[in-house]
C-alpha positions as CSV (number, residue, x, y, z in Angstrom):
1,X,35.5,-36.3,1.3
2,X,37.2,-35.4,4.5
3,X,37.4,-38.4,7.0
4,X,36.6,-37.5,10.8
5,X,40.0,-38.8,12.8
6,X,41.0,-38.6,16.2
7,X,43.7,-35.5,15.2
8,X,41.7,-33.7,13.1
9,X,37.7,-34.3,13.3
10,X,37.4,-30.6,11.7
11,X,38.1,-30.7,8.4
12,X,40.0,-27.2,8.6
13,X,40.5,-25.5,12.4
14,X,38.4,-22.4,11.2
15,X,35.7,-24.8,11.3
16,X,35.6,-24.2,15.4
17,X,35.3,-20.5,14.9
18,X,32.7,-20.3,12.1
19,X,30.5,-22.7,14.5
20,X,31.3,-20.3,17.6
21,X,30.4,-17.2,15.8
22,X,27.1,-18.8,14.6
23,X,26.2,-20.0,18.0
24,X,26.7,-16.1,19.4
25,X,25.2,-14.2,16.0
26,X,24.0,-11.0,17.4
27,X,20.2,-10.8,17.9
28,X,19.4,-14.7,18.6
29,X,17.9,-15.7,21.0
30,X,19.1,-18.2,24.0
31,X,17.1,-20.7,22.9
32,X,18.2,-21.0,19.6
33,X,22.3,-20.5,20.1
34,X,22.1,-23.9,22.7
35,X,20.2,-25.3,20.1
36,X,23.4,-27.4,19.0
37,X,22.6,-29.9,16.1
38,X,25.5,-32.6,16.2
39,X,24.1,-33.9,12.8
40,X,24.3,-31.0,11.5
41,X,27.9,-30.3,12.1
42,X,29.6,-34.2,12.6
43,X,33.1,-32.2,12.8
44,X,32.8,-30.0,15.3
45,X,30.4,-32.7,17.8
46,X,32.8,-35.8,17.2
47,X,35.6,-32.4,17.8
48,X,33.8,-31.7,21.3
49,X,33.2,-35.7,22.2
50,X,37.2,-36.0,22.1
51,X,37.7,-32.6,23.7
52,X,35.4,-33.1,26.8
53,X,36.8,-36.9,27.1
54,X,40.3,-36.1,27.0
55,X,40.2,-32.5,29.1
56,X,41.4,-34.1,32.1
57,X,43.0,-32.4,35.2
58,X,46.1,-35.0,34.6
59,X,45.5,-34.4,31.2
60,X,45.7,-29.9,31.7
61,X,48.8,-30.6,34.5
62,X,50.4,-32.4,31.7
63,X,50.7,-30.0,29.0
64,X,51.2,-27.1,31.5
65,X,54.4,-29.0,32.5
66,X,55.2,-29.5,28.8
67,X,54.5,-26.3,27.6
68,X,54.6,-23.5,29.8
69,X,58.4,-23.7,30.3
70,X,58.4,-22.5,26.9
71,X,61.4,-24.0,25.4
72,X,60.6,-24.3,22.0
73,X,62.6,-21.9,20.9
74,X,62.9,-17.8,20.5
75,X,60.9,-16.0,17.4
76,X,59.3,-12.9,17.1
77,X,55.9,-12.3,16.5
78,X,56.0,-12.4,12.3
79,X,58.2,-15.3,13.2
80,X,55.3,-16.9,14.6
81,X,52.6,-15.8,12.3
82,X,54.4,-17.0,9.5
83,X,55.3,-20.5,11.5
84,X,51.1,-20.2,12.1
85,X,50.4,-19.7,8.2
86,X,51.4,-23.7,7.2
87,X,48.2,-23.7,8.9
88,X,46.1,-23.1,5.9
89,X,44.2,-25.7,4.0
90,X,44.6,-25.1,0.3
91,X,42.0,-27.1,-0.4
92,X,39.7,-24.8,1.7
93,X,37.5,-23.4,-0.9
94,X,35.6,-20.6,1.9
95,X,39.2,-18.1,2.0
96,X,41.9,-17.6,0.5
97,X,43.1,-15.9,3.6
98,X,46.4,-16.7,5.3
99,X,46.4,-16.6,9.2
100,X,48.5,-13.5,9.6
101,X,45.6,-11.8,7.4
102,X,42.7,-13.4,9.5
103,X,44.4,-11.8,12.4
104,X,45.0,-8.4,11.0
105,X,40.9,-8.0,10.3
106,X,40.6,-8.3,14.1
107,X,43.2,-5.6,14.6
108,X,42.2,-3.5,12.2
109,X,38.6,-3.5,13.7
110,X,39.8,-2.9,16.7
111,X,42.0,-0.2,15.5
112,X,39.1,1.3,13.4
113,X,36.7,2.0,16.8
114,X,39.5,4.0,18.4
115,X,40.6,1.2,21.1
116,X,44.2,1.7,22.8
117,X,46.9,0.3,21.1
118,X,47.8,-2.4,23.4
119,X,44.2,-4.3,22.2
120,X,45.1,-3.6,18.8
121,X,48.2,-5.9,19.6
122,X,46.0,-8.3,21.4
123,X,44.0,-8.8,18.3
124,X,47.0,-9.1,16.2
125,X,48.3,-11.7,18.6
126,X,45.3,-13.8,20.1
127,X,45.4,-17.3,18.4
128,X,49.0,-17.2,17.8
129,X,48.9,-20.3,20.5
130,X,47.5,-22.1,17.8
131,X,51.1,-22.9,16.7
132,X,50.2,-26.0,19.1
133,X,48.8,-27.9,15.9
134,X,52.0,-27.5,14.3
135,X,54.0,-29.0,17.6
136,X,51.7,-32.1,16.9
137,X,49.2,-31.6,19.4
138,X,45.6,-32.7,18.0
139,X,43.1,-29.9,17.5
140,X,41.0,-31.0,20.6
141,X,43.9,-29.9,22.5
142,X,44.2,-26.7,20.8
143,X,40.8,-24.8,19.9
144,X,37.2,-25.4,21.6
145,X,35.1,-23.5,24.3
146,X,37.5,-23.6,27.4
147,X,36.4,-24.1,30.9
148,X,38.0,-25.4,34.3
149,X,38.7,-28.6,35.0
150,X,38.7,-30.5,38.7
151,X,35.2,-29.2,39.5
152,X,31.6,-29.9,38.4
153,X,31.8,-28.9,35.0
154,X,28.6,-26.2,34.0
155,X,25.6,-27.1,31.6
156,X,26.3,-23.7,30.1
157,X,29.5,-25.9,28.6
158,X,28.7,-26.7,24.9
159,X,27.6,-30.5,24.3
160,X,27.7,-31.3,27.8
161,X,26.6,-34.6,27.5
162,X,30.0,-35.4,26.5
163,X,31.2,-35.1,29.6
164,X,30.1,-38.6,30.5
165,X,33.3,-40.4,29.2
166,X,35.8,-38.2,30.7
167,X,37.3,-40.1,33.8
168,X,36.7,-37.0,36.0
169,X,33.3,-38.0,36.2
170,X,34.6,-40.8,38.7
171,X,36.2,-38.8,40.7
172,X,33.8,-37.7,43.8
173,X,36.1,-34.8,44.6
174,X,36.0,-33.3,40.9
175,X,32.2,-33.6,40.6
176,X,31.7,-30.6,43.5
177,X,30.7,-27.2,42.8
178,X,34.0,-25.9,44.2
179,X,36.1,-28.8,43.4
180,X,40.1,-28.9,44.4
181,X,39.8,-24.9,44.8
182,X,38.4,-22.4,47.3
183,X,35.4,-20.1,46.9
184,X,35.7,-17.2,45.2
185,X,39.8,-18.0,44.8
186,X,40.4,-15.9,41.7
187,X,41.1,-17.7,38.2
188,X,44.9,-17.7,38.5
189,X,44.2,-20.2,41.0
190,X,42.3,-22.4,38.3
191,X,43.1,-24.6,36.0
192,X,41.5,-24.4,32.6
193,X,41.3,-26.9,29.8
194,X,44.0,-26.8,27.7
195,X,44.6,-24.6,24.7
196,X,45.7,-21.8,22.5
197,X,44.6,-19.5,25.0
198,X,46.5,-20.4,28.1
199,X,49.5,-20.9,25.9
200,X,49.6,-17.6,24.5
201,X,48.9,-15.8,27.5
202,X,51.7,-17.1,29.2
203,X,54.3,-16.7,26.1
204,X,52.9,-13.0,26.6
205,X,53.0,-12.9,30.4
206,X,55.6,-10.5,30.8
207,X,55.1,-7.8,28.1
208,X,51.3,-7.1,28.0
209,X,48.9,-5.1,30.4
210,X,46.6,-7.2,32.4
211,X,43.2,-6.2,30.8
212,X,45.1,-7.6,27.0
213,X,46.5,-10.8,29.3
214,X,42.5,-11.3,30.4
215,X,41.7,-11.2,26.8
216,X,44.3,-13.8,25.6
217,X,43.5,-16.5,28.6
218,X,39.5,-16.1,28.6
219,X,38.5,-15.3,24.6
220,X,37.3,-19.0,24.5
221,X,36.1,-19.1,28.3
222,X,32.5,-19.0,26.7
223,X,30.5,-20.5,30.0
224,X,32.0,-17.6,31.9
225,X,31.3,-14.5,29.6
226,X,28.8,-15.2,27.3
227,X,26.9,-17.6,30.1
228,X,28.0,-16.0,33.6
229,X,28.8,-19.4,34.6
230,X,31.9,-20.2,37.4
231,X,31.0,-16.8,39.1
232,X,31.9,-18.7,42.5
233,X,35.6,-19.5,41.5
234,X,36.4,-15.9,40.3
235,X,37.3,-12.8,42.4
236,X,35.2,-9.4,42.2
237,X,38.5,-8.3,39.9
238,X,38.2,-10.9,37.9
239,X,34.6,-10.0,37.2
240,X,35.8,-6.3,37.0
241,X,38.4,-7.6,34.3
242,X,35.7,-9.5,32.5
243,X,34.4,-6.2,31.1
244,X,37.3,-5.9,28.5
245,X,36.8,-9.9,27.6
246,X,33.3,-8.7,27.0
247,X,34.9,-5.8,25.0
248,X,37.1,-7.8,22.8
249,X,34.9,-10.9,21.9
250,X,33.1,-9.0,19.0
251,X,35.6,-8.3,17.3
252,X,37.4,-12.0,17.7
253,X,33.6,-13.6,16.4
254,X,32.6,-11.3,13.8
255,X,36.0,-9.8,11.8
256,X,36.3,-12.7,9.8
257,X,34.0,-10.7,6.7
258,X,35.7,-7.5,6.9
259,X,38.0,-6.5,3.5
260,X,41.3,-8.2,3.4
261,X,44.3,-6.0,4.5
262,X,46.6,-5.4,2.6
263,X,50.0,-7.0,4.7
264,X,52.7,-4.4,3.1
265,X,50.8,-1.6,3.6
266,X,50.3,-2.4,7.1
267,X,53.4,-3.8,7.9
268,X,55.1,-0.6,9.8
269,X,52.3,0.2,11.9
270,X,52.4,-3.0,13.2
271,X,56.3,-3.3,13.2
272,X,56.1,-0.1,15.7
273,X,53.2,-1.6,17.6
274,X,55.0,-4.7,18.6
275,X,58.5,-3.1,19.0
276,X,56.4,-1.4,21.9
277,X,55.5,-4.1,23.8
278,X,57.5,-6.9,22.8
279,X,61.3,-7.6,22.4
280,X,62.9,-8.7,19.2
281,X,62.5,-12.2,19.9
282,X,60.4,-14.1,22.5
283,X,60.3,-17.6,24.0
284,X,57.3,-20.1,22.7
């Protein structure tokens, strides 16, 4: 039986995608998706207890400072996918599917509906930020719904109610709608709870067009596009840019069913793809 601890309250880190998925499954209705049963999945509510605790903004300025000078190390992408495959739980008894293969069914969908290459690389690429687990940081730090932090956080947040423990909550300034930012001040000016998403969107910074780079920072940003919530922080391009968020979320929810690819045969479409965009070797 798996025991619930402060590192890993999910028994396995797909857990927080199969719930996500459920909560979005195409035809239900609002009220049933905010219909979140914390009995029914102990896991993933004692996963967003610690998350909405710890998400602090000293908490997010932190790990920004730690991480984002990214100086652990150069490796190219396979480098990474393969670093991100020690991931898998062999005692996991839903897949036998490595995380290089969970991230090729999103490609290939992607690929499949005629999409330009540069999202087919996003697919390939979008939780490769989940390397954080393996850098020691717990999973609350990792995967979740992300959202920003030093303003009043949204009831479109899931499990809000959580919120309640996180010092934030005593800090006057933090608890207004705009909080330490402007109106309307764009979200490069905002700071979002930490993540695999705002670490792999900076690792890919400098190679990737902006609509894959709004893909990789906001495909967990669920208040914001499923919700329309934090409309008053973001900039009419940022809404503009939303559209291919919108566009990609599909097929980051719903590939996980899809046949599994077959890596070989694969392999030098995506060696060309990512000799496109990227060089040899990056910095994570």
């Amino acid at each position: 039986m798996h025991t619930i601890t402060p590192e890993k309250p999910m028994e396995h880190l797909d857990d927080w995608d199969d719930f996500v998925a459920s909560r979005y499954k195409e035809g239900k209705a609002e009220e049933e998706f905010r219909n979140y049963d914390a009995e029914a999945n102990p896991g993933v509510a004692e996963f967003y207890r610690l998350n909405h605790q710890h998400q602090t903004v000293d908490f997010v300025l932190e790990k920004e400072k730690e991480f984002l000078g990214l100086n652990r190390g150069k490796k190219s992408i396979w480098e990474a996918a393969d670093y991100l495959n020690t991931l898998v739980d062999d005692s996991d008894p839903d897949t036998d599917l490595t995380q290089i293969e969970h991230l090729l069914q999103t490609s290939e969908a992607i690929r499949r509906d005629g999409h330009p290459r540069w999202m087919v690389l996003t697919g390939l690429i979008h939780d490769l930020g989940k390397v954080l687990c393996l850098y020691g940081e717990p999973q609350w730090a990792v995967v979740g719904d992300t959202f920003p932090v030093g303003c009043a956080w949204s009831d479109q947040i899931v499990f809000p109610e959580y919120f309640a423990a996180n010092p934030d909550s005593d800090v006057p300034e933090y608890q207004t709608k705009y909080g330490i930012y402007e109106p309307n001040c764009g979200l490069d000016k905002v700071h979002l709870s930490w993540g695999h998403d705002e670490y792999i969107y900076n690792v890919a910074k400098p190679y990737m067009p902006e609509p894959a780079l709004y893909m990789l920072r906001y495909h967990s940003f669920y208040p914001a596009h499923k919700h329309g919530a934090y409309k008053h922080l973001m900039t009419s391009h940022d809404e503009e840019m939303f559209d291919w968020v919108h566009k990609f979320n599909p097929y980051d929810l719903y590939s996980k069913g899809a046949a599994k690819p077959d890596f070989k045969e694969l392999k030098p479409y995506y060696d060309d793809l990512i000799a496109e965009y990227f060089p040899e070797k990056i910095a994570w």
